[in-house]
Every structure is written in C-alpha cells, then in structure tokens.
C-alpha positions, 0 to 999 in steps of 0.5 A: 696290691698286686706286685710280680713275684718269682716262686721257688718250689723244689728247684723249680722257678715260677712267676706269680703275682700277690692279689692282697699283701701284709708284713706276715704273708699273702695270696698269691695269684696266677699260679700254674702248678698245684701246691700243698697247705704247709709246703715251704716255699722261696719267694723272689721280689727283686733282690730280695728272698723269702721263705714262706709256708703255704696255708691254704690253696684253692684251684680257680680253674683246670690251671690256675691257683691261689694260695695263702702264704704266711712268711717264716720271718715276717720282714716289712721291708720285704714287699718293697712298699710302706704298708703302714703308709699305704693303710693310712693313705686307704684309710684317709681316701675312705674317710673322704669318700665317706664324708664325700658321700654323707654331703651328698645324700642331705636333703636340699631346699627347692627353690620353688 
C-alpha cells in the first residue's frame, strides 16, 4: 500500500512513501539520500511518530533508494489502515477472482 510519509534522519526531514506495509515494518520507497542497514530512523505519518531500524536498502538508481524498515515498537494503528481488514478483503477479491476464473476455463457444449 502506498501511503506518504516523512522520514527523520539525524535532524533531517525527507518525504518518502511505503511500497508494501505490515503492523512490524515496511519498504520505503522514493528515498533520495543513502542509508545504512541498522540506522534508527523517525517516521511521520500524520500525527503519528515512530521509530523504526533500517534493515536492509537497495539503491535502484544514482538517486533513488529503497529500504527495509522493522518498527521498534510494532503499533497497528500507526499506518492509519486496518491491515487485518484489508487482508481479508485481498483475500476475499483473490477467492473471487479464483472462482471467477475456474467457471471460465470449463469445457462448453457446442450447439452444433
């Protein structure tokens, strides 16, 4: 889920954007300065605040970063989304999109 963010880093404030989310972390994307794995860093969504360790970071290109980030105290609420929901509701979109697909690939009778 892509959702903006602000990233604090040594007093330094960066805007940035999360390519996949969970309750304990994410990957950040569009980030323009380098970081290193195992760097605290703050992010800010909204009101909200929270620190987060770099785990791993991969540079895509001469100025663009992603990076792996694991909360240093996992809180749900923190991405403003139910996450448990929207896992059901993928989950109930693939089932359907399954069964969707299963009806369409039966043999049909001709009518010849």
């Amino acid at each position: 889920m892509v959702l903006p963010v602000k990233v604090l880093i040594d007093r330094d404030t960066h805007l940035a954007h999360t390519i996949d989310i969970t309750p304990g972390g994410a990957r950040l994307g569009a980030l323009r300065q380098k970081l290193k794995v195992g760097t605290t860093i703050t992010l800010q969504r909204g009101a909200k605040r929270g620190k987060f360790r770099v785990a791993w970071v991969k540079q895509l290109a001469p100025g663009e970063v992603q990076a792996g980030i694991e909360a240093l105290e996992p809180n749900e609420e923190f991405w403003g989304v139910g996450l448990s929901d929207l896992a059901q509701q993928n989950k109930s979109d693939l089932q359907a999109f399954l069964m969707l697909f299963s009806d369409t690939s039966k043999p049909r009778r001709s009518s010849l």
